[in-house]
DSSP file (Angstrom, degrees, kcal/mol; ACC not computed):
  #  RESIDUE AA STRUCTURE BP1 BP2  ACC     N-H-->O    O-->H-N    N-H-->O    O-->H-N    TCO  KAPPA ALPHA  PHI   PSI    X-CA   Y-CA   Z-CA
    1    1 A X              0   0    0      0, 0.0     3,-0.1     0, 0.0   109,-0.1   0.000 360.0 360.0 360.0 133.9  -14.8    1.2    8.3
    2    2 A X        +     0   0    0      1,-0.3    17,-1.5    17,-0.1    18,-0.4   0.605 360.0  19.0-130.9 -31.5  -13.0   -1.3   10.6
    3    3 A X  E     -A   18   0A   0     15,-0.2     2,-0.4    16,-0.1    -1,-0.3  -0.903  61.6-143.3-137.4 178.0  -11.1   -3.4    8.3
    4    4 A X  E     -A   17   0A   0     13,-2.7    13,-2.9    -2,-0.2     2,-0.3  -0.975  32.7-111.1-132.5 143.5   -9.6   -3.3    4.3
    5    5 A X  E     -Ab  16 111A   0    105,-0.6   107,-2.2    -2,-0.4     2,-0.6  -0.548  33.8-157.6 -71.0 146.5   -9.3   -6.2    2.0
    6    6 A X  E     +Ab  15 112A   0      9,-1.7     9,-1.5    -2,-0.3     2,-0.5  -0.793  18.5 175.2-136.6 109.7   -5.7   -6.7    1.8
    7    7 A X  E     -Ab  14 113A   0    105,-3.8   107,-1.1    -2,-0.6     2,-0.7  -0.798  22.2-153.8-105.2 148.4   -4.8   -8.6   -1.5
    8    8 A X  E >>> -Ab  13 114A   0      5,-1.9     4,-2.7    -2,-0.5     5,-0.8  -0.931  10.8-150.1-115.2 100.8   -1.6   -9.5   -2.8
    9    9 A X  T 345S+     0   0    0    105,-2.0   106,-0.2    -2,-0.7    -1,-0.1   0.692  85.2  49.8 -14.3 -61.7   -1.7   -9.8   -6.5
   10   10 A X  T 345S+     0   0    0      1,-0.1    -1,-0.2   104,-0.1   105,-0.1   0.866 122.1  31.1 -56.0 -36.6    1.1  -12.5   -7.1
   11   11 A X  T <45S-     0   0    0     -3,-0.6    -2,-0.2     2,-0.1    -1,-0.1   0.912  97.0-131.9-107.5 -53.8    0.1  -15.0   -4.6
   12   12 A X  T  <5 +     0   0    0     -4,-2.7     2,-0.7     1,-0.2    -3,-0.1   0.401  54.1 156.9  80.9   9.4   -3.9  -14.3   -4.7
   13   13 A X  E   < -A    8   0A   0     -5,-0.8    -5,-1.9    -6,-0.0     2,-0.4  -0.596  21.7-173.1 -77.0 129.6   -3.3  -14.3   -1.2
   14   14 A X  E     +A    7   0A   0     -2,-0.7     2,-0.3    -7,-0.2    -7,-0.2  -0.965   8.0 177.8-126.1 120.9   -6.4  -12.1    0.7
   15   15 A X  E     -A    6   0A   0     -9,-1.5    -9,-1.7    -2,-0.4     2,-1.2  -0.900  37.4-126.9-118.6 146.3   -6.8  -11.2    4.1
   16   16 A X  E     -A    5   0A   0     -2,-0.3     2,-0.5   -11,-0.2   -11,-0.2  -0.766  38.7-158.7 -88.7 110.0   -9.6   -9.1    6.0
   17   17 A X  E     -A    4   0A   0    -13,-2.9   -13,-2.7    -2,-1.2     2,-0.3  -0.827   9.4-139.1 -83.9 117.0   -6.7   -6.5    7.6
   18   18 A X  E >   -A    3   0A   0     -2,-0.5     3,-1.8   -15,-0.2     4,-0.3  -0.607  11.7-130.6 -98.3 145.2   -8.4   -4.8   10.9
   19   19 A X  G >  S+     0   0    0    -17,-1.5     3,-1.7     1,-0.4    -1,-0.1   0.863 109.2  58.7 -68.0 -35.5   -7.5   -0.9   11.0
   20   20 A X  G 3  S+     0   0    0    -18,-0.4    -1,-0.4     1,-0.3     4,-0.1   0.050  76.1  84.1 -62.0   5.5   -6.4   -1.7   14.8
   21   21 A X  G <  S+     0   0    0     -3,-1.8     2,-0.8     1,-0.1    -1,-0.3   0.403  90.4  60.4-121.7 -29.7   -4.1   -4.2   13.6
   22   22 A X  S <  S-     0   0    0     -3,-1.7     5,-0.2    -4,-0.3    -1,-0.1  -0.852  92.0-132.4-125.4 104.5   -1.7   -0.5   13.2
   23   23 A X    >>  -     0   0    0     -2,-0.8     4,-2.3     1,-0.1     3,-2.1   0.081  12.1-111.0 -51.6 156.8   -1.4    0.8   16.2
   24   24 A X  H 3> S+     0   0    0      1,-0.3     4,-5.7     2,-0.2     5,-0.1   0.882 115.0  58.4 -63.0 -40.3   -2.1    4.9   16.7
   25   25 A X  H 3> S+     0   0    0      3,-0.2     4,-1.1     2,-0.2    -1,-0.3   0.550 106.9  43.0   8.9 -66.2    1.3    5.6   17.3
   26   26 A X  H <> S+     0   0    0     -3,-2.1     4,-1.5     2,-0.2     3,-0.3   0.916 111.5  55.6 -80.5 -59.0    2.4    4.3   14.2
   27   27 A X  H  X S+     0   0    0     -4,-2.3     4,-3.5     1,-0.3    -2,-0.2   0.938 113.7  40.0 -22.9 -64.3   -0.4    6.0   12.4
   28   28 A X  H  X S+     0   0    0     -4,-5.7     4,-0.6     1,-0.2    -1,-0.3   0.917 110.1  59.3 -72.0 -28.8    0.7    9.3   13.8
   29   29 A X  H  < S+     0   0    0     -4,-1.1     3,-0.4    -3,-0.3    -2,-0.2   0.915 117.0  38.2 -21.3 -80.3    4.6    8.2   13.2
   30   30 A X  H >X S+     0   0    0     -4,-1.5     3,-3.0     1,-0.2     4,-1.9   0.711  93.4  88.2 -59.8 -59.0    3.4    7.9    9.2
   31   31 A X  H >X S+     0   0    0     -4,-3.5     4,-1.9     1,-0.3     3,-1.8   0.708  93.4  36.9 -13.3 -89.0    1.2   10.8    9.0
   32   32 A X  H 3X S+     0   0    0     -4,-0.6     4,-1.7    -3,-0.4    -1,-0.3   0.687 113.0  53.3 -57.6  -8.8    3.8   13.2    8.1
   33   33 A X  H <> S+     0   0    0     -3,-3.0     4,-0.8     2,-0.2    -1,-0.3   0.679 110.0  49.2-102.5   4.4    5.8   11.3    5.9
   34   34 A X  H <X S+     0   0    0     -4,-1.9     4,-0.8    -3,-1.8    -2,-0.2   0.808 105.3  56.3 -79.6 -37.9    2.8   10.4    3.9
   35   35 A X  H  X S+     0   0    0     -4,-1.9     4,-0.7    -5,-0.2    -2,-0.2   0.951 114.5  40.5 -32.7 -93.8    2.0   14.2    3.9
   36   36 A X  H  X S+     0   0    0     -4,-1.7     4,-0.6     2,-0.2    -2,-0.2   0.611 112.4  59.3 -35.7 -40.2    6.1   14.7    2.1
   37   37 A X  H >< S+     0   0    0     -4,-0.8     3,-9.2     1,-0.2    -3,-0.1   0.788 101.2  57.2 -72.2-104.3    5.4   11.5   -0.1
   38   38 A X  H 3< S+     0   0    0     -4,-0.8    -2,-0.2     1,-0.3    -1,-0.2   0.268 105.5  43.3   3.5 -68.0    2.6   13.1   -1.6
   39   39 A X  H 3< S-     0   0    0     -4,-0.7    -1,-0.3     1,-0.2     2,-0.2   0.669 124.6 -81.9 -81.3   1.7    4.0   15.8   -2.7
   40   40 A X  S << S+     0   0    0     -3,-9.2    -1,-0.2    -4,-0.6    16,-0.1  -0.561  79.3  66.0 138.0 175.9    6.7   14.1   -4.0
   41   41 A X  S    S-     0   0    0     -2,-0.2    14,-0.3    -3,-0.2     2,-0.3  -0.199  80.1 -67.5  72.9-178.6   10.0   12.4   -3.8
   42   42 A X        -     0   0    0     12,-0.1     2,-0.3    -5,-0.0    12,-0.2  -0.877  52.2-161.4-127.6 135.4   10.9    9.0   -1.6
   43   43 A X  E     -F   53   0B   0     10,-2.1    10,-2.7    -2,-0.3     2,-0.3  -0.939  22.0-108.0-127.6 144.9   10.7    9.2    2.6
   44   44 A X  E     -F   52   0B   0     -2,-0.3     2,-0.7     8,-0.2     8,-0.3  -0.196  24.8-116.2 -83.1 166.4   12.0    7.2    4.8
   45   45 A X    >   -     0   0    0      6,-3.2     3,-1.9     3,-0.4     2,-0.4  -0.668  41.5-117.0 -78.6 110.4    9.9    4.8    7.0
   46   46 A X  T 3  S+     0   0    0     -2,-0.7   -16,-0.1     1,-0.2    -1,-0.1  -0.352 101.5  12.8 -83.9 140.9   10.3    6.0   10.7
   47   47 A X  T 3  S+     0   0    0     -2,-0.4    -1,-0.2   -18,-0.1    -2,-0.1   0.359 130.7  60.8  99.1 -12.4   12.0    3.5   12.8
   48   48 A X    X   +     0   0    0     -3,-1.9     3,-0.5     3,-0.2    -3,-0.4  -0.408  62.3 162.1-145.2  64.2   12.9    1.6    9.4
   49   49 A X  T 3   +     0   0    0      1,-0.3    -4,-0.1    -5,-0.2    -3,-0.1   0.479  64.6  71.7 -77.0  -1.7   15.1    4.2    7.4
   50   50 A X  T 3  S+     0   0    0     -5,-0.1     2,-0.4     1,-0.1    -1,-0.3   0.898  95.4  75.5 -79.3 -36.5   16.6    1.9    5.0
   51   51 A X    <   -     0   0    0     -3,-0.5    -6,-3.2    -6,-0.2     2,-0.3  -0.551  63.2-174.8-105.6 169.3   13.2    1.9    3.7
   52   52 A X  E     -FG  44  68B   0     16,-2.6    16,-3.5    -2,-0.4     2,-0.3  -0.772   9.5-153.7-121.3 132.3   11.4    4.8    1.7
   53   53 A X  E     -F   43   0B   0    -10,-2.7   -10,-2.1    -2,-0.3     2,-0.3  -0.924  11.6-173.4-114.0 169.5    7.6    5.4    0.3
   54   54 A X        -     0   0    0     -2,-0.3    12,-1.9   -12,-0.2     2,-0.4  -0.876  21.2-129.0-134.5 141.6    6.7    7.5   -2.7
   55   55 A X        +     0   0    0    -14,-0.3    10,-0.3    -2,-0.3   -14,-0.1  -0.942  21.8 180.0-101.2 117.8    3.4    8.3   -3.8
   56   56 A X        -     0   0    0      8,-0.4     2,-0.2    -2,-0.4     9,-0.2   0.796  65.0 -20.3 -64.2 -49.1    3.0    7.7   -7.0
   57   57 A X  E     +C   64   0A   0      7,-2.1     7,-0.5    -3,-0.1     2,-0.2  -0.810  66.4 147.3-149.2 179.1   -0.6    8.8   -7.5
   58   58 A X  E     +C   63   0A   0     -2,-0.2     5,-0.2     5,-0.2     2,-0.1  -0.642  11.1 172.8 164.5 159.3   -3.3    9.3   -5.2
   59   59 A X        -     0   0    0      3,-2.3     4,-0.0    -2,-0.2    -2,-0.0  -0.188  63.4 -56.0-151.0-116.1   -6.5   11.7   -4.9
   60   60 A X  S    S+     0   0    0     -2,-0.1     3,-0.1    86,-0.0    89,-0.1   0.460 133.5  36.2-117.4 -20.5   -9.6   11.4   -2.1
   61   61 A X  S    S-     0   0    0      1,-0.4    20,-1.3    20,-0.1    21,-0.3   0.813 126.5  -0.6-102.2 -50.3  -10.5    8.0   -2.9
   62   62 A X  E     - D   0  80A   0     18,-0.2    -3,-2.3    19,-0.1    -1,-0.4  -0.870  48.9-177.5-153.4 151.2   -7.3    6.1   -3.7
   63   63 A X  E     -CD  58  79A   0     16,-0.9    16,-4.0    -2,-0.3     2,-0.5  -0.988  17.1-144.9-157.0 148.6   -3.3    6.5   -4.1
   64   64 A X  E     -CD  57  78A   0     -7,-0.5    -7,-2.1    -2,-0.3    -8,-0.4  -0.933  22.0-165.8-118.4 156.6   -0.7    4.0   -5.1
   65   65 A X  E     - D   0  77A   0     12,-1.6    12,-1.4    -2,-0.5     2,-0.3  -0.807  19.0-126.2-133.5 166.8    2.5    4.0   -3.7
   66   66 A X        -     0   0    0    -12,-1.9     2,-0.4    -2,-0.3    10,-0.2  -0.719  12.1-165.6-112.5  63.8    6.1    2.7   -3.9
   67   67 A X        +     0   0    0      8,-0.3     7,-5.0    -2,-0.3     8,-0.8  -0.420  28.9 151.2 -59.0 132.4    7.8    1.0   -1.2
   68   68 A X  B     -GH  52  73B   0    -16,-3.5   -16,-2.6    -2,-0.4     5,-0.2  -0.756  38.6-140.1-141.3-177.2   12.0    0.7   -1.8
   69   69 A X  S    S-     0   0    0      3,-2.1     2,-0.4    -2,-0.2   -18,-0.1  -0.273  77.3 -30.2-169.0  92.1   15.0    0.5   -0.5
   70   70 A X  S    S-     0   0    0    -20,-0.1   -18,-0.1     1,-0.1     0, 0.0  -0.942 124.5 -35.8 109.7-143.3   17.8    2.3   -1.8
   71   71 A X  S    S+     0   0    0     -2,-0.4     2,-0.8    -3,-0.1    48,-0.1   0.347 117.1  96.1 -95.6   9.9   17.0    2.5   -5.6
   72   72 A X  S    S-     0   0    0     47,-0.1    -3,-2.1    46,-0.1     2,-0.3  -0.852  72.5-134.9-108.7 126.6   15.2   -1.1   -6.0
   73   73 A X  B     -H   68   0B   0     -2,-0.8    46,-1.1    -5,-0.2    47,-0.6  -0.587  22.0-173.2 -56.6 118.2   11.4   -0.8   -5.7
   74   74 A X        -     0   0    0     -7,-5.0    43,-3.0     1,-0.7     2,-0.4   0.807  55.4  -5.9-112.0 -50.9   10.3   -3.2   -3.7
   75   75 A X  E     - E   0 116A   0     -8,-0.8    -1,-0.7    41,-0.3    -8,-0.3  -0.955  55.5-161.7-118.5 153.9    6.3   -3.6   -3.5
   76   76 A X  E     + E   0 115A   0     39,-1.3    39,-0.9    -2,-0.4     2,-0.4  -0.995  23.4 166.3-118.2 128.4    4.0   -1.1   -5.2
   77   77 A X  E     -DE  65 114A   0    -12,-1.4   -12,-1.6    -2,-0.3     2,-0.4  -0.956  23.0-138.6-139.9 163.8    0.3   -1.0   -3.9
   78   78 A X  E     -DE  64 113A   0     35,-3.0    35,-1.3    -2,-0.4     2,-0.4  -0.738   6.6-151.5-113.8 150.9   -2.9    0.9   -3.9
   79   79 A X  E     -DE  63 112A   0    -16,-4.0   -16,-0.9    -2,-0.4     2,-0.7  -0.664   9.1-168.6-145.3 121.0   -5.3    1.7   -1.7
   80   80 A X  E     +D   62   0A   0     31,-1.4    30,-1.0    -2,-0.4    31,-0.4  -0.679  15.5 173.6-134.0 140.1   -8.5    2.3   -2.2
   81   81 A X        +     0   0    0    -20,-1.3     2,-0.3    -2,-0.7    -1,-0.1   0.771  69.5  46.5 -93.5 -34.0  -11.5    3.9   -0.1
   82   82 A X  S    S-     0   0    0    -21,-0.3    28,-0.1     1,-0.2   -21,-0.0  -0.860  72.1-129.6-126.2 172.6  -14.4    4.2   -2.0
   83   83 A X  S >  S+     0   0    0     -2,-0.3     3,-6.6     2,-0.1     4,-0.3   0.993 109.4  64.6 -76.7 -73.1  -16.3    1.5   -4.8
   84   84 A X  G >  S+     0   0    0      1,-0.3     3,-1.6     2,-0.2    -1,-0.1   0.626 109.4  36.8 -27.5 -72.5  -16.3    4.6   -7.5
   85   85 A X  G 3> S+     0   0    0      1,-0.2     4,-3.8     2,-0.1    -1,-0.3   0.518  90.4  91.2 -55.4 -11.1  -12.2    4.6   -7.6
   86   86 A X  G <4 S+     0   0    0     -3,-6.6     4,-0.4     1,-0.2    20,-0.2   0.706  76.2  56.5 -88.8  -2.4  -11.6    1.2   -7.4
   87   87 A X  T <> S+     0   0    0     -3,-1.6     4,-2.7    -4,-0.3     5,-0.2   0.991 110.3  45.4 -54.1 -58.3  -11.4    0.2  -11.2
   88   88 A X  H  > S+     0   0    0      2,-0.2     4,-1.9     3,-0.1    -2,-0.2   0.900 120.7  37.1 -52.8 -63.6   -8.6    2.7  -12.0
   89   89 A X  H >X S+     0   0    0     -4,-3.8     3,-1.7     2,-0.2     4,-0.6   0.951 118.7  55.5 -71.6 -69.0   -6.1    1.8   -8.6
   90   90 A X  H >> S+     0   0    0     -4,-0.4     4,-3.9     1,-0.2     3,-2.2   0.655 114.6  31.7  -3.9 -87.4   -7.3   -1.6   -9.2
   91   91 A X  H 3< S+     0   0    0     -4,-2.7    -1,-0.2     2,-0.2    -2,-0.2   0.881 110.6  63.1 -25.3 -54.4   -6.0   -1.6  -13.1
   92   92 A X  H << S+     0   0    0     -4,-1.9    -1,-0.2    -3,-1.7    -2,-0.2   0.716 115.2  37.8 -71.4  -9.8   -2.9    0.9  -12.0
   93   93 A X  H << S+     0   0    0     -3,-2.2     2,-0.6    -4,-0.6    -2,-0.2   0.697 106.2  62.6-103.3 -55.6   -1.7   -2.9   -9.4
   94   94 A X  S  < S-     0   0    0     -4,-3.9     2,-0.3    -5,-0.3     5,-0.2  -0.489  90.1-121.8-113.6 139.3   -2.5   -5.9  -11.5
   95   95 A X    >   -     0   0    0     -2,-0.6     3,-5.2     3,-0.1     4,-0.1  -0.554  24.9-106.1 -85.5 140.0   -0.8   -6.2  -14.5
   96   96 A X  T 3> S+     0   0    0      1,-0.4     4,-0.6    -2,-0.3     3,-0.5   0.595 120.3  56.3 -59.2 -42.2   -2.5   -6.5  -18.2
   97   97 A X  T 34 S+     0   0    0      1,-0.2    -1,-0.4     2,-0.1     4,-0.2   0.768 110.2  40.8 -76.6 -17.3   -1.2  -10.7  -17.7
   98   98 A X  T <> S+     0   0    0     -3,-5.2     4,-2.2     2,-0.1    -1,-0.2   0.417  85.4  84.7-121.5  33.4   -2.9  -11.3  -14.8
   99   99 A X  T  4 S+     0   0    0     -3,-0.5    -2,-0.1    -5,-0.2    -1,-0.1   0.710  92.2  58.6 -68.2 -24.4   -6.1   -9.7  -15.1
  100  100 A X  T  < S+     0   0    0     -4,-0.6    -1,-0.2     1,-0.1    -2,-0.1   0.924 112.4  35.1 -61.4 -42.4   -7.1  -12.9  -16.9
  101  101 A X  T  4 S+     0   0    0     -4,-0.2    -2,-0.2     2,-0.1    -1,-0.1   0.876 116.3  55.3 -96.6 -31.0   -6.4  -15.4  -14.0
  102  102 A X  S  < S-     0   0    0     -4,-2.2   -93,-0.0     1,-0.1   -90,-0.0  -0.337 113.4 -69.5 -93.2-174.9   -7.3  -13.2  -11.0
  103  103 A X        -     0   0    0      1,-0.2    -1,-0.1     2,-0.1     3,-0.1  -0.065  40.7-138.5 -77.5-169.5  -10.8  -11.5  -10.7
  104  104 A X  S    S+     0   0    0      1,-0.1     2,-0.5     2,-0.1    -1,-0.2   0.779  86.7  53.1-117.9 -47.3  -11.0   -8.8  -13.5
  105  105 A X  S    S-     0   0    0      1,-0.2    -2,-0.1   -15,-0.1    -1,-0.1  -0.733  90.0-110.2-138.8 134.8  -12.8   -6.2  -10.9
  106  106 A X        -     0   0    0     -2,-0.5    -1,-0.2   -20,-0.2    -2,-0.1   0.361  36.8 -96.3 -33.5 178.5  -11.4   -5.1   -7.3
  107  107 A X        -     0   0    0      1,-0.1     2,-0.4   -21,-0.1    -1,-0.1  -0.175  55.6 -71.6 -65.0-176.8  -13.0   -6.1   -3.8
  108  108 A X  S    S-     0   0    0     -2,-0.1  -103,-0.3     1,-0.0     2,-0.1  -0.799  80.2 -76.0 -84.9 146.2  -15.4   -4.0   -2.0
  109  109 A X  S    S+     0   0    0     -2,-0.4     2,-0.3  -105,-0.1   -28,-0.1  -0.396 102.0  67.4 -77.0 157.8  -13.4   -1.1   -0.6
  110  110 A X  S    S+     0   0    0    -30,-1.0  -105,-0.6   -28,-0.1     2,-0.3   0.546  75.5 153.4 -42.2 164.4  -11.5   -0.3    1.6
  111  111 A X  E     -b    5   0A   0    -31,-0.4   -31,-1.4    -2,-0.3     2,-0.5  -0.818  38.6-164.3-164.0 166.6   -9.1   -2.3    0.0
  112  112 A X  E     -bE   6  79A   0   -107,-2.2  -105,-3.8   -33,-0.3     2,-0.4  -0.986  13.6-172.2-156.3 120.5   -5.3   -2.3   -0.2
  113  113 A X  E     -bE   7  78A   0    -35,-1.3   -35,-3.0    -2,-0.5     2,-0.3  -0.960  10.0-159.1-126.4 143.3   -3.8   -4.8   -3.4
  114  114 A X  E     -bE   8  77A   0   -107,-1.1  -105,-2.0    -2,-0.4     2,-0.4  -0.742   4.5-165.2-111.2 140.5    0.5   -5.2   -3.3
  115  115 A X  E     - E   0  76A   0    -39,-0.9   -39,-1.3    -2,-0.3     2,-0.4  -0.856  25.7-128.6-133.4 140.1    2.0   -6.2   -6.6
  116  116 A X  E     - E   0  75A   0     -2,-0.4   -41,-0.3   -41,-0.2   -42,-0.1  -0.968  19.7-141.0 -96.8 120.7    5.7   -7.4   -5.6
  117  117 A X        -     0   0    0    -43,-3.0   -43,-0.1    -2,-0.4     4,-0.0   0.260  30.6-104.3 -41.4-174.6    8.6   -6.0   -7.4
  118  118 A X  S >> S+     0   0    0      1,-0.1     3,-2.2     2,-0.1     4,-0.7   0.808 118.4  60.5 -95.5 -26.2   11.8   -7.5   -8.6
  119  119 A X  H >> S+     0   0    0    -46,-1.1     4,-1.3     1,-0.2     3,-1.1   0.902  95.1  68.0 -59.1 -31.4   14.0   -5.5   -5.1
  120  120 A X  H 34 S+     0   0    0    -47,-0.6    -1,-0.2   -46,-0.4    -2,-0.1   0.770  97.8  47.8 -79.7 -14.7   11.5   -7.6   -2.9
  121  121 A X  H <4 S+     0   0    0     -3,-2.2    -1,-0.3     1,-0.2    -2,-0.2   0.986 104.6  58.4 -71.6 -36.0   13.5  -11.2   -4.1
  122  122 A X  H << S+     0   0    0     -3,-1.1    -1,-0.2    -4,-0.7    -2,-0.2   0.828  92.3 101.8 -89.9 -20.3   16.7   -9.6   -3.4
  123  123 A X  S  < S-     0   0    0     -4,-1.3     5,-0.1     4,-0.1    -3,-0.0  -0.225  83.2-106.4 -30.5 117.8   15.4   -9.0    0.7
  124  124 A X     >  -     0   0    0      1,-0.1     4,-0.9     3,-0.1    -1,-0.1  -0.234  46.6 -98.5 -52.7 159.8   16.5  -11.2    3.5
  125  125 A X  H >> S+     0   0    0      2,-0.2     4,-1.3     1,-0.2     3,-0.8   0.777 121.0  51.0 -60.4 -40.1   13.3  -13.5    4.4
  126  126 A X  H >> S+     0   0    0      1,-0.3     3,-1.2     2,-0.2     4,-0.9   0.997 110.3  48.1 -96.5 -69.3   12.1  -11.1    7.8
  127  127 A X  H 34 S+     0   0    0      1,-0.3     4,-0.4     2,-0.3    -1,-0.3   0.729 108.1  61.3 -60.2 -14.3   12.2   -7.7    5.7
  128  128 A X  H XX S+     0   0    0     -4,-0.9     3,-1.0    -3,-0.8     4,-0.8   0.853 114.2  26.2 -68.0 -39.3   10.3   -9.8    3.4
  129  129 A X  H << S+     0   0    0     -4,-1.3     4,-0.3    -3,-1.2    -1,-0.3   0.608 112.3  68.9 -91.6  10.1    7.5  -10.4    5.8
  130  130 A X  T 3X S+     0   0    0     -4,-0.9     4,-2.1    -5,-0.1    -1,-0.2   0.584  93.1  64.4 -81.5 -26.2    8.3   -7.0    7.5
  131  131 A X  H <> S+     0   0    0     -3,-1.0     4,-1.6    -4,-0.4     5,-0.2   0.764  97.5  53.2 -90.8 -14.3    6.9   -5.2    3.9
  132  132 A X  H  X S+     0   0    0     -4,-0.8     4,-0.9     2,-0.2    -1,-0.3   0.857 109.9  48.2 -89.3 -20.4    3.4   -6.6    4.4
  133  133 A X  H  > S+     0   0    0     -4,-0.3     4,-1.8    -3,-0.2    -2,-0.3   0.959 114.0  48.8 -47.3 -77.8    3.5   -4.9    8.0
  134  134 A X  H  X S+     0   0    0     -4,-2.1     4,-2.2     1,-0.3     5,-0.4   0.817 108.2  48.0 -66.5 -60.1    4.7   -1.7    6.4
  135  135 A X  H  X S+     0   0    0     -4,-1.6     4,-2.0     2,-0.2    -1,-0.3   0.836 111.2  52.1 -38.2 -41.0    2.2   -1.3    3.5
  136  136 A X  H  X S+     0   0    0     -4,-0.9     4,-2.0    -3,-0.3     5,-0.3   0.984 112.1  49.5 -65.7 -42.0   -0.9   -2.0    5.9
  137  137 A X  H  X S+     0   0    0     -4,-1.8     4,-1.9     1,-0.2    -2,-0.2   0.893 113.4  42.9 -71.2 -29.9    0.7    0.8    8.1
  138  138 A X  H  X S+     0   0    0     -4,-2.2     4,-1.9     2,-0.2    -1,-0.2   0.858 114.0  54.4 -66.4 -36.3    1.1    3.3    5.2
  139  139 A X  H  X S+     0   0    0     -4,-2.0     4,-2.2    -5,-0.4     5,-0.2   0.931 112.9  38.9 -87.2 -24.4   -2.4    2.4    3.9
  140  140 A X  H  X S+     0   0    0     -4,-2.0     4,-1.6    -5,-0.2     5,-0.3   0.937 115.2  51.5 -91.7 -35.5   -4.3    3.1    7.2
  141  141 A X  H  X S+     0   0    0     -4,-1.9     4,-3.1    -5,-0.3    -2,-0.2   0.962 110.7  46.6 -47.1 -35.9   -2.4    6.0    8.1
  142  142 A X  H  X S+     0   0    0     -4,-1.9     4,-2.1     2,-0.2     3,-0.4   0.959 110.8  57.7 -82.3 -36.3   -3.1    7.5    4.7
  143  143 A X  H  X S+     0   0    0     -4,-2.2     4,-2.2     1,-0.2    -2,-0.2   0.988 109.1  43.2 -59.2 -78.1   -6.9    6.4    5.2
  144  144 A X  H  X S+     0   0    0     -4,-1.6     4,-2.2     2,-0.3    -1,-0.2   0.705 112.8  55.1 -56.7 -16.5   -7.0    8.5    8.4
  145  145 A X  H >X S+     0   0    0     -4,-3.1     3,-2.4    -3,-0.4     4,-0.9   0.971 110.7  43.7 -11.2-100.1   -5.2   11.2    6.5
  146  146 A X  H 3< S+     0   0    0     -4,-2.1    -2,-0.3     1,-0.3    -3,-0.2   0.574 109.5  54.9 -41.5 -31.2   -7.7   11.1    4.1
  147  147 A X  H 3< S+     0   0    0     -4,-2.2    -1,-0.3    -5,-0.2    -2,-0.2   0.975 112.3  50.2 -63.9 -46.7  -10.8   10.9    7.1
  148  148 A X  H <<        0   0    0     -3,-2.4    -2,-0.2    -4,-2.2    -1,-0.1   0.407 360.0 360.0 -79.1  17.8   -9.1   14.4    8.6
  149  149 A X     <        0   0    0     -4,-0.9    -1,-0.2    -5,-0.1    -3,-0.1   0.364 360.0 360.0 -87.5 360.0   -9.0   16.2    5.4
């Protein structure tokens, strides 16, 4: 695996995101605080502590998460590794009104889909574009998790 589709639901914007794109560093930075999400509660993002992930759900193939900051949610996204899982995180991102305009059934995995929340408006314009940077780094760290496991 070398890259993830990396879709954002509201826009329909899709980009081939290359796993080298997050440096190792960062990976290993993430590593434990994706370990502590997992079992629960909101952590901060090191080097960017005003924001926090949660995992929401997540198993061996796929987990969705919660980026925030403070108590406003700002993106929620999935990420998903294998074909098998990717109906269910799929479903659990794009909501019941726009499975009708966008494709009904995921990409090929990897894949990593962002749904934007209502906290993301209330972001100055560079944390806005900072969060798509921060979800790619959470989702390949948690995929190399998920390789050493």
């Amino acid at each position: 695996m070398t890259y993830l589709h990396h879709v954002t639901v509201d826009t329909g914007h899709v980009r081939h995101a290359h796993l080298t794109d997050v440096p190792a560093p960062v990976r290993d930075a993430l590593t434990p605080v994706i370990r502590a999400a997992i079992e629960g509660g909101r952590h901060p993002i090191p080097g960017l502590e005003r924001f926090a992930v949660s995992i929401d759900a997540g198993g061996r193939a796929s987990m969705t998460a919660t980026l925030w900051r403070g108590d406003q949610a700002l993106v929620t996204f999935a990420v998903c590794r294998k074909s098998r899982a990717g109906p269910g995180a799929w479903r659990a991102i794009v909501p019941d009104d726009l499975r009708g305009v966008l494709n009904a059934t995921p990409p090929p995995a990897p894949w990593l889909a962002v749904r934007f929340e209502p906290g993301l408006a209330l972001l100055p314009p560079d944390d806005v574009m900072l969060m798509a940077n921060v979800e790619l780094a959470v989702a390949v760290a948690w995929l190399g998790l998920r390789d050493d496991a």
